[in-house]
Residue, then its C-alpha position, 0 to 999 in steps of 0.5 A: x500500500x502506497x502513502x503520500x508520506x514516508x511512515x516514520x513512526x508505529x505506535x501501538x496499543x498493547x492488550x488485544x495487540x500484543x496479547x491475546x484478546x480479552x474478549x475471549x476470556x470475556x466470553x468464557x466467563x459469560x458462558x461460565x456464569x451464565x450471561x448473556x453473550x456480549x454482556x461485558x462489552x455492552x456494560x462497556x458501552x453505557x456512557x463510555x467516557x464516564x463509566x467505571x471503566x473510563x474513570x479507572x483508566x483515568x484513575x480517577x477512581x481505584x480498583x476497589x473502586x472500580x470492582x463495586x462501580x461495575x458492580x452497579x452498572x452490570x446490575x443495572x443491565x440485569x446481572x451484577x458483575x464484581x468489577x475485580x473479575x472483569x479486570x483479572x481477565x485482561x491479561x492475555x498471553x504474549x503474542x509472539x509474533x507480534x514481538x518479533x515484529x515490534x523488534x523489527x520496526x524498531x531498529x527502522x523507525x520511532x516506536x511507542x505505546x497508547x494503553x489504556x491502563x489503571x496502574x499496577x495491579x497485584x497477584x490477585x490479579x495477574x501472576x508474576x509470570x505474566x506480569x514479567x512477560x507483560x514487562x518485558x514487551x512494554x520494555x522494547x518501547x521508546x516509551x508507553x502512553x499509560x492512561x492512568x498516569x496522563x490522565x486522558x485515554x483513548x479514544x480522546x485525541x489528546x493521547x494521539x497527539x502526546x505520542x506524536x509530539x514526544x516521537x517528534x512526527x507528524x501524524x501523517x508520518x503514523x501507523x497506529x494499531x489497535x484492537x477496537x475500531x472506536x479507538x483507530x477512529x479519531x487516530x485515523x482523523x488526525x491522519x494517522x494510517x491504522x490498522x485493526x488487529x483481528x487476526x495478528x497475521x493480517x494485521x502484519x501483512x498491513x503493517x509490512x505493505x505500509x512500512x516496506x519491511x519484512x516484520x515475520 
């Protein structure tokens, strides 16, 4: 795929990118509990820049918060959901492939991380191995956009700008990949070139036609 302008920079979201999708683990807990398909998401979805999910990854509230919030807005929507079980599902298995292609770009072009994040979490939460291997990927970025520490998340255009600004490119001179099409929307607007992740080998193949680079 051919662009008017040279891409200089790949930045990347984490959870669903690097890892494995939480919305799988989201359906196995539906199915485990008995709730209605999507459940989880369409909580999500009730007033998405105000909701529990978006004050915890602004960390305008905390876990403890964030567990009994959930809470509510489930029963809301006709089952009560502990917010601490819905976090406990994020933390997927590294992808490897993935990786090795982040490797790769990063010995051509400028790198970075947007995440939507609510700070550290404790082994009630995630184990220390995946813990560690969530470390070390974040440690092959230039830097990483965690939501809970600037105080705006995606799909907020501020965030996409900050990266831009810190990696010292334009967005036009941007691929952005994500997992969720609401946040590649206002990435998009801006100028950026995005790239969904559904299935990781695509989402390469799209990477390499953008950036010229064998990245597998």
């Amino acid at each position: 795929m051919n662009r008017a302008t040279a891409v200089r920079a790949v930045v990347w979201d984490f959870g669903g990118v690097f890892t494995t999708s939480p919305f799988i683990a989201f359906a196995r807990y539906e199915r485990e509990h008995g709730l209605p398909e999507h459940f989880i998401r369409t909580v999500n979805t009730v007033n998405p820049d105000h909701n529990a999910w978006a004050r915890l990854e602004r960390a305008e509230i905390d876990l403890d918060g964030f567990d009994s919030a959930f809470a509510e807005e489930s029963a809301a929507l006709g089952h009560a959901v502990p917010g601490r079980d819905v976090v406990r599902l994020l933390f997927g298995e590294v992808r490897p492939a993935m990786v090795e292609a982040l490797r790769r770009c990063r010995t051509h072009l400028r790198t970075a991380c947007i995440t939507n994040n609510f700070g550290a979490v404790g082994p009630e939460v995630v184990s220390a191995e995946r813990a560690a291997a969530w470390r070390d990927v974040a440690s092959l970025f230039e830097f990483v956009l965690e939501s809970s520490k600037v105080g705006v998340r995606k799909p907020e255009p501020a965030i996409y700008r900050m990266a831009c600004d810190q990696l010292g490119v334009t967005p036009g001179e941007t691929v952005f990949l994500d997992d969720l099409g609401i946040n590649l929307k206002p990435a998009r607007a801006l100028g950026m070139a995005t790239i969904k992740v559904d299935d990781p080998d695509v989402a390469l193949q799209e990477l390499e036609a953008l950036t010229g680079l064998a990245l597998r």
